[in-house]
N, C-alpha and C positions, 0 to 999 in steps of 0.2 A: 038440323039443330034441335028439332022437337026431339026427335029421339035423345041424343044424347042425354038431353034431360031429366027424360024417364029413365035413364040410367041411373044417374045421379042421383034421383030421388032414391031409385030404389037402395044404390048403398047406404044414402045416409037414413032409411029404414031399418035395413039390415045389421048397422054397425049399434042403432038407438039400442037394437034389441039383444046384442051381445051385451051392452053396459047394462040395460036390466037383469038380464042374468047372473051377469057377473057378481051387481050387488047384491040380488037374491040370493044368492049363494054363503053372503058373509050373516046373514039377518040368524040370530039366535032365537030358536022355536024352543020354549020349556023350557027342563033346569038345566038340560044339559044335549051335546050333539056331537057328531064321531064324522071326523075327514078322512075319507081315505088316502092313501098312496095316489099321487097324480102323475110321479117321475122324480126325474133326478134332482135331490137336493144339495147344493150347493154353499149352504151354511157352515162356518164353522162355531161348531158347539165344544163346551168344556164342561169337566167334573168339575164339582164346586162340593165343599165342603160345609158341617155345619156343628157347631162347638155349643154344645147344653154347659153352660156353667152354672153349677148347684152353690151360691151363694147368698148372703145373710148380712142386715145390714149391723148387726151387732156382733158379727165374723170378726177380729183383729188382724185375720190372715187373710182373709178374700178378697182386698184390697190388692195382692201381688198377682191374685189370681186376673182379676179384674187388668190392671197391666198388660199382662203376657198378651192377654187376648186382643188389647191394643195393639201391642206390635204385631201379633198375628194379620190381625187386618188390613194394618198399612203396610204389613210387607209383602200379602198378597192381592188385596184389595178387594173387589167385590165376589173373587170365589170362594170368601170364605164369608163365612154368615155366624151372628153370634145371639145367643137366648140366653139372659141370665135368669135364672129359676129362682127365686128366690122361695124358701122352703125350709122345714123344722124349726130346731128353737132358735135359732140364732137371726131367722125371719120374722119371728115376733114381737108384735110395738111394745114398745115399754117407755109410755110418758112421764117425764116431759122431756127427755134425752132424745128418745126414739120415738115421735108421734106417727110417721108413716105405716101403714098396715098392706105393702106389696104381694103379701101373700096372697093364693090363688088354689084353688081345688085341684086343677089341673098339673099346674105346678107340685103340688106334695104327690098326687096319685103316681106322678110320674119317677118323682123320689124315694117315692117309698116299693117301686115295682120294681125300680132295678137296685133296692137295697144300698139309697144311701146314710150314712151312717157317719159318714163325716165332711166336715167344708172346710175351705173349700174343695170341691170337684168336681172332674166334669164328665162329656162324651164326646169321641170325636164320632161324627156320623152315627152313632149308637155301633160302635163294629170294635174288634178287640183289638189291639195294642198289645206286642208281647204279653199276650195272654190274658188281659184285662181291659174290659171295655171302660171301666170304672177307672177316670186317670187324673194323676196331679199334674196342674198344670204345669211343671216341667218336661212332661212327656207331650204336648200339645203338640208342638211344635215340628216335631219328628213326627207326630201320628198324621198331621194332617201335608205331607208332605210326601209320603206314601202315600194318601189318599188322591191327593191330585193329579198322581201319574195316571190313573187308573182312566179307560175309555168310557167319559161318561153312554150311559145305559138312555136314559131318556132327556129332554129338554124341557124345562119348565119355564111358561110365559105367564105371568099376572097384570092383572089389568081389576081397578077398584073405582068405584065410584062412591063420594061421598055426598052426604043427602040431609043438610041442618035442618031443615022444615021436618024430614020423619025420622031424623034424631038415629041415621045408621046409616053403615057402609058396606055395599055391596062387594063384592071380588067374584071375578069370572077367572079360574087359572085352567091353562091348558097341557096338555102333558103328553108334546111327543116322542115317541118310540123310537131311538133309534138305533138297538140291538134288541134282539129277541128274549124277552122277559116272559120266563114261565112259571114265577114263584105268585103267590098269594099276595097282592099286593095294596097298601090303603095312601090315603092321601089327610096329612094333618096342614091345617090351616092355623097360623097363629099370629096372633097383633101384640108390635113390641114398642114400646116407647124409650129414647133417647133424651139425655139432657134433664131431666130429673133432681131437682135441687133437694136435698135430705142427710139428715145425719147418718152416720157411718162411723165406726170404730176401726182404726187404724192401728197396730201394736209398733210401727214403724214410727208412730208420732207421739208427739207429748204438747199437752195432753193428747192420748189417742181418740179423744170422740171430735173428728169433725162434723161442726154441723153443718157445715153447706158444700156437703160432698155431690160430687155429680154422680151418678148413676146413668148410667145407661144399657141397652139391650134388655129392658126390663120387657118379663113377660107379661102383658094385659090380661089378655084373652083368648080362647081358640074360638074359631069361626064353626067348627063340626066336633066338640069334643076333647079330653085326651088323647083319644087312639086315632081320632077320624075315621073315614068312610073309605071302604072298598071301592077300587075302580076293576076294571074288568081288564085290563091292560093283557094278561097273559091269552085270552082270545082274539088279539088282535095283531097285526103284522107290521112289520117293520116299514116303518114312514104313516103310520095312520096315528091321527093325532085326537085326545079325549079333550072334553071342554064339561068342567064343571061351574057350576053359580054355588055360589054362598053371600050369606047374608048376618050380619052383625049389628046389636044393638050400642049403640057407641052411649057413651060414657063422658059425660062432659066436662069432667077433672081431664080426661088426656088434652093432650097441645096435641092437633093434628097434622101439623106441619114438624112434629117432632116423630110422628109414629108410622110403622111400618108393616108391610102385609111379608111374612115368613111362611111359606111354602113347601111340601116336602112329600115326596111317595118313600116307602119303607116296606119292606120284607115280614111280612106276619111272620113267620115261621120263625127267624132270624133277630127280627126287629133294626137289621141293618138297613140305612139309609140310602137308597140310591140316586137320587138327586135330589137339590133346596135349590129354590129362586127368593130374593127378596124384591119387594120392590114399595115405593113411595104410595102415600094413599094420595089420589088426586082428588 
Protein backbone atom coordinates (compact mmCIF):
# COMPACT_ATOMS: atom_id res chain seq x y z
CA UNK A 1 0.00 0.00 0.00
CA UNK A 2 3.05 2.31 0.93
CA UNK A 3 4.14 1.99 -2.40
CA UNK A 4 1.51 2.56 -4.31
CA UNK A 5 1.39 5.70 -2.80
CA UNK A 6 4.69 6.97 -3.75
CA UNK A 7 3.39 6.45 -6.92
CA UNK A 8 0.68 8.46 -6.85
CA UNK A 9 2.40 11.17 -5.38
CA UNK A 10 4.92 11.09 -7.78
CA UNK A 11 2.30 11.52 -10.77
CA UNK A 12 0.44 14.00 -9.24
CA UNK A 13 4.17 15.75 -8.94
CA UNK A 14 4.85 15.11 -12.36
CA UNK A 15 1.43 16.25 -14.00
CA UNK A 16 1.68 19.84 -11.23
CA UNK A 17 4.86 20.33 -13.33
CA UNK A 18 3.31 19.83 -16.91
CA UNK A 19 0.58 22.56 -15.84
CA UNK A 20 3.44 24.91 -14.89
CA UNK A 21 4.87 24.68 -17.92
CA UNK A 22 2.26 24.71 -19.94
CA UNK A 23 1.17 28.11 -18.38
CA UNK A 24 4.83 29.28 -18.57
CA UNK A 25 4.66 29.01 -21.93
CA UNK A 26 1.57 31.37 -22.57
CA UNK A 27 3.20 34.39 -20.20
CA UNK A 28 4.21 37.22 -22.63
CA UNK A 29 8.06 38.40 -21.89
CA UNK A 30 8.67 42.31 -23.71
CA UNK A 31 6.81 43.81 -26.61
CA UNK A 32 6.65 41.10 -28.48
CA UNK A 33 7.31 36.90 -28.97
CA UNK A 34 7.30 34.14 -31.86
CA UNK A 35 5.51 30.43 -31.55
CA UNK A 36 6.59 28.06 -33.52
CA UNK A 37 5.05 25.35 -35.61
CA UNK A 38 3.97 22.48 -32.93
CA UNK A 39 1.91 20.31 -35.75
CA UNK A 40 -1.14 19.84 -37.26
CA UNK A 41 -3.66 22.61 -37.23
CA UNK A 42 -6.98 22.07 -37.36
CA UNK A 43 -8.64 25.50 -37.53
CA UNK A 44 -10.64 26.69 -40.04
CA UNK A 45 -9.62 30.27 -41.12
CA UNK A 46 -11.03 32.72 -43.64
CA UNK A 47 -10.03 35.88 -46.10
CA UNK A 48 -11.81 38.60 -44.69
CA UNK A 49 -11.89 41.80 -46.30
CA UNK A 50 -11.39 45.50 -45.49
CA UNK A 51 -13.25 48.77 -47.27
CA UNK A 52 -11.33 52.28 -46.59
CA UNK A 53 -14.37 54.59 -47.27
CA UNK A 54 -12.89 58.34 -47.95
CA UNK A 55 -15.93 60.30 -46.75
CA UNK A 56 -16.94 63.75 -45.53
CA UNK A 57 -19.51 64.82 -43.27
CA UNK A 58 -20.53 67.93 -45.55
CA UNK A 59 -20.38 65.09 -48.73
CA UNK A 60 -24.25 65.14 -50.05
CA UNK A 61 -23.33 61.90 -51.86
CA UNK A 62 -21.33 59.88 -49.03
CA UNK A 63 -24.40 59.18 -47.54
CA UNK A 64 -25.12 56.25 -50.61
CA UNK A 65 -21.60 55.43 -50.04
CA UNK A 66 -22.19 55.09 -46.35
CA UNK A 67 -25.29 52.51 -47.34
CA UNK A 68 -23.67 50.19 -49.60
CA UNK A 69 -21.16 49.55 -46.96
CA UNK A 70 -24.15 48.71 -44.68
CA UNK A 71 -25.24 46.07 -46.85
CA UNK A 72 -21.92 44.99 -47.60
CA UNK A 73 -21.62 43.97 -43.99
CA UNK A 74 -24.68 42.44 -43.21
CA UNK A 75 -24.56 40.48 -46.15
CA UNK A 76 -21.24 39.11 -45.20
CA UNK A 77 -20.77 39.85 -41.77
CA UNK A 78 -17.79 39.87 -39.93
CA UNK A 79 -15.43 39.21 -43.01
CA UNK A 80 -15.73 42.31 -44.04
CA UNK A 81 -14.52 45.16 -41.94
CA UNK A 82 -15.14 48.97 -42.65
CA UNK A 83 -12.93 52.42 -41.79
CA UNK A 84 -14.58 55.59 -42.84
CA UNK A 85 -11.67 58.26 -43.40
CA UNK A 86 -12.95 61.08 -43.12
CA UNK A 87 -10.76 63.62 -45.00
CA UNK A 88 -10.39 66.93 -47.36
CA UNK A 89 -12.68 69.57 -47.60
CA UNK A 90 -15.87 68.09 -47.33
CA UNK A 91 -14.34 66.77 -43.68
CA UNK A 92 -14.12 70.12 -42.57
CA UNK A 93 -16.16 71.65 -39.41
CA UNK A 94 -18.00 74.53 -40.46
CA UNK A 95 -20.21 75.94 -37.42
CA UNK A 96 -22.89 75.91 -36.39
CA UNK A 97 -24.16 73.45 -39.20
CA UNK A 98 -21.11 71.30 -38.92
CA UNK A 99 -19.49 71.62 -35.37
CA UNK A 100 -17.81 67.98 -35.53
CA UNK A 101 -14.04 68.13 -36.38
CA UNK A 102 -13.48 63.91 -37.43
CA UNK A 103 -10.62 64.79 -39.11
CA UNK A 104 -7.31 63.05 -38.45
CA UNK A 105 -3.55 63.31 -39.75
CA UNK A 106 -3.67 59.84 -40.49
CA UNK A 107 -6.68 59.74 -42.30
CA UNK A 108 -5.63 62.80 -45.01
CA UNK A 109 -1.94 61.23 -45.20
CA UNK A 110 -3.55 58.19 -46.27
CA UNK A 111 -5.78 60.29 -48.90
CA UNK A 112 -3.69 62.07 -50.19
CA UNK A 113 -0.92 59.07 -50.83
CA UNK A 114 -3.17 57.11 -52.94
CA UNK A 115 -4.35 60.39 -54.60
CA UNK A 116 -7.85 60.99 -53.48
CA UNK A 117 -9.35 63.74 -55.24
CA UNK A 118 -12.85 63.04 -54.86
CA UNK A 119 -15.86 61.51 -52.36
CA UNK A 120 -17.11 59.74 -52.02
CA UNK A 121 -14.57 56.67 -52.27
CA UNK A 122 -13.12 54.01 -51.40
CA UNK A 123 -10.59 50.62 -51.18
CA UNK A 124 -11.27 47.42 -51.31
CA UNK A 125 -8.20 45.75 -49.40
CA UNK A 126 -5.98 48.51 -51.02
CA UNK A 127 -5.67 45.96 -54.22
CA UNK A 128 -6.99 46.89 -57.86
CA UNK A 129 -10.44 46.27 -59.23
CA UNK A 130 -10.60 46.27 -63.12
CA UNK A 131 -7.66 48.27 -62.97
CA UNK A 132 -8.41 50.74 -60.16
CA UNK A 133 -7.62 50.32 -56.64
CA UNK A 134 -9.43 53.90 -56.22
CA UNK A 135 -13.40 52.68 -56.37
CA UNK A 136 -16.95 53.88 -56.31
CA UNK A 137 -18.86 52.42 -54.30
CA UNK A 138 -20.87 50.71 -56.77
CA UNK A 139 -17.95 48.60 -57.59
CA UNK A 140 -17.62 47.31 -53.77
CA UNK A 141 -19.57 44.84 -53.90
CA UNK A 142 -18.07 42.74 -56.83
CA UNK A 143 -14.45 43.78 -55.53
CA UNK A 144 -14.93 42.38 -52.37
CA UNK A 145 -16.51 39.25 -53.50
CA UNK A 146 -13.53 38.35 -55.62
CA UNK A 147 -11.51 39.02 -52.57
CA UNK A 148 -13.22 36.54 -50.44
CA UNK A 149 -12.60 33.59 -52.54
CA UNK A 150 -9.10 34.09 -52.16
CA UNK A 151 -7.14 31.52 -49.54
CA UNK A 152 -6.43 33.64 -46.77
CA UNK A 153 -2.43 34.03 -46.27
CA UNK A 154 -2.34 34.58 -42.53
CA UNK A 155 -4.76 34.81 -39.47
CA UNK A 156 -5.11 37.54 -37.37
CA UNK A 157 -6.05 37.43 -33.41
CA UNK A 158 -6.59 40.82 -31.14
CA UNK A 159 -6.99 40.82 -27.70
CA UNK A 160 -7.12 44.68 -25.96
CA UNK A 161 -7.13 45.72 -22.62
CA UNK A 162 -8.64 48.94 -21.34
CA UNK A 163 -7.05 50.81 -18.42
CA UNK A 164 -9.50 54.28 -17.00
CA UNK A 165 -7.24 54.90 -14.02
CA UNK A 166 -4.02 55.32 -16.95
CA UNK A 167 -6.40 56.79 -19.26
CA UNK A 168 -5.37 54.04 -22.34
CA UNK A 169 -5.77 50.71 -24.21
CA UNK A 170 -3.55 48.28 -24.59
CA UNK A 171 -3.86 45.65 -27.84
CA UNK A 172 -1.64 42.46 -28.05
CA UNK A 173 -2.50 41.22 -32.03
CA UNK A 174 -1.14 38.07 -33.22
CA UNK A 175 -0.51 37.04 -36.81
CA UNK A 176 -0.35 33.50 -37.94
CA UNK A 177 1.16 32.32 -41.04
CA UNK A 178 -0.60 30.10 -42.87
CA UNK A 179 0.90 30.22 -46.41
CA UNK A 180 4.23 31.25 -47.21
CA UNK A 181 4.78 34.97 -47.24
CA UNK A 182 7.86 36.45 -48.92
CA UNK A 183 6.93 39.99 -49.51
CA UNK A 184 8.03 42.99 -47.20
CA UNK A 185 5.35 42.98 -44.93
CA UNK A 186 3.93 45.86 -41.98
CA UNK A 187 1.10 45.73 -39.59
CA UNK A 188 -1.39 48.89 -39.07
CA UNK A 189 -3.40 49.20 -36.01
CA UNK A 190 -6.25 51.35 -35.99
CA UNK A 191 -9.31 52.51 -33.51
CA UNK A 192 -12.82 53.15 -34.94
CA UNK A 193 -15.79 54.30 -33.21
CA UNK A 194 -19.57 53.52 -34.20
CA UNK A 195 -22.72 55.23 -33.43
CA UNK A 196 -21.67 58.75 -33.55
CA UNK A 197 -24.60 61.31 -33.43
CA UNK A 198 -23.47 64.49 -35.94
CA UNK A 199 -24.64 66.36 -38.63
CA UNK A 200 -24.34 65.17 -42.28
CA UNK A 201 -25.46 66.51 -45.65
CA UNK A 202 -27.52 64.38 -47.48
CA UNK A 203 -28.52 65.54 -51.41
CA UNK A 204 -31.11 62.70 -51.19
CA UNK A 205 -33.13 64.82 -48.44
CA UNK A 206 -34.82 68.04 -47.98
CA UNK A 207 -33.62 69.77 -46.15
CA UNK A 208 -30.28 67.89 -47.02
CA UNK A 209 -28.45 68.80 -43.63
CA UNK A 210 -29.22 66.13 -41.15
CA UNK A 211 -28.34 66.96 -37.89
CA UNK A 212 -28.45 63.90 -35.93
CA UNK A 213 -27.02 61.63 -38.44
CA UNK A 214 -25.42 58.46 -37.28
CA UNK A 215 -21.94 57.90 -38.31
CA UNK A 216 -20.26 55.11 -37.87
CA UNK A 217 -16.76 53.20 -38.67
CA UNK A 218 -15.23 56.45 -37.93
CA UNK A 219 -11.58 56.44 -38.02
CA UNK A 220 -10.05 57.52 -34.26
CA UNK A 221 -6.70 56.68 -34.15
CA UNK A 222 -3.74 54.48 -35.22
CA UNK A 223 -2.08 52.61 -32.42
CA UNK A 224 1.60 52.61 -34.64
CA UNK A 225 1.04 55.21 -37.15
CA UNK A 226 -0.12 55.56 -40.77
CA UNK A 227 1.85 53.01 -42.32
CA UNK A 228 2.57 50.97 -39.20
CA UNK A 229 5.46 48.70 -38.35
CA UNK A 230 7.33 45.94 -39.99
CA UNK A 231 6.86 42.50 -38.84
CA UNK A 232 9.40 40.02 -40.12
CA UNK A 233 6.77 37.45 -41.30
CA UNK A 234 8.73 36.55 -44.58
CA UNK A 235 11.60 34.75 -42.19
CA UNK A 236 9.39 32.73 -40.76
CA UNK A 237 7.53 29.45 -41.62
CA UNK A 238 4.32 28.19 -42.20
CA UNK A 239 2.25 27.71 -38.73
CA UNK A 240 4.76 30.01 -36.67
CA UNK A 241 2.81 32.57 -35.14
CA UNK A 242 4.07 36.73 -34.42
CA UNK A 243 2.61 38.39 -31.28
CA UNK A 244 2.99 42.25 -31.15
CA UNK A 245 1.90 44.86 -28.05
CA UNK A 246 0.64 48.25 -28.80
CA UNK A 247 -0.41 50.83 -26.79
CA UNK A 248 -2.88 53.83 -27.12
CA UNK A 249 -3.64 56.92 -25.23
CA UNK A 250 -7.44 56.95 -25.25
CA UNK A 251 -9.35 59.94 -25.57
CA UNK A 252 -12.29 60.40 -23.48
CA UNK A 253 -15.01 61.98 -26.01
CA UNK A 254 -14.97 58.25 -27.49
CA UNK A 255 -17.96 55.70 -25.97
CA UNK A 256 -15.82 52.69 -25.50
CA UNK A 257 -18.34 50.42 -25.61
CA UNK A 258 -18.95 51.78 -29.18
CA UNK A 259 -15.27 51.49 -30.44
CA UNK A 260 -13.26 48.97 -32.00
CA UNK A 261 -9.55 47.72 -32.46
CA UNK A 262 -9.04 47.23 -36.76
CA UNK A 263 -6.04 45.22 -37.50
CA UNK A 264 -4.22 44.51 -40.69
CA UNK A 265 -0.65 43.28 -42.29
CA UNK A 266 -0.11 44.69 -46.02
CA UNK A 267 2.41 44.29 -48.65
CA UNK A 268 5.02 47.30 -48.71
CA UNK A 269 5.79 46.87 -52.16
CA UNK A 270 2.26 46.65 -53.27
CA UNK A 271 0.47 48.14 -50.37
CA UNK A 272 -2.08 45.25 -50.88
CA UNK A 273 -3.81 43.90 -48.00
CA UNK A 274 -3.57 40.43 -46.83
CA UNK A 275 -5.50 40.03 -44.01
CA UNK A 276 -7.87 42.50 -41.24
CA UNK A 277 -9.31 41.25 -37.93
CA UNK A 278 -11.59 43.48 -35.92
CA UNK A 279 -12.42 43.12 -32.73
CA UNK A 280 -14.30 44.86 -29.42
CA UNK A 281 -12.07 46.69 -26.89
CA UNK A 282 -12.56 44.98 -23.53
Amino acid sequence: MKFVKIIASKKKILLLAMVYAFLSCDKIEGPYKEIHNSGNDTNVYVQKVLIEDFTGHRCGNCPRAHEKLHQILSLYGNKVIGVALHSGFFAMPLPPNYPADFRTTEADEIANTFGVTQWPIGMVNRTEYNGNMLLSHDAWTEAVEVLLQQQPRAYISINSTYSSANSNVDASISVKILQNISEQVKMSVFLTEDSIISAQTDYDQNPTLIPNYLHMHVFRASFNGTWGTEVPISTKQVGDTILRNFNLTWNNAWIKKNCHIVAFIYDVATNHIIQVEQADIQ
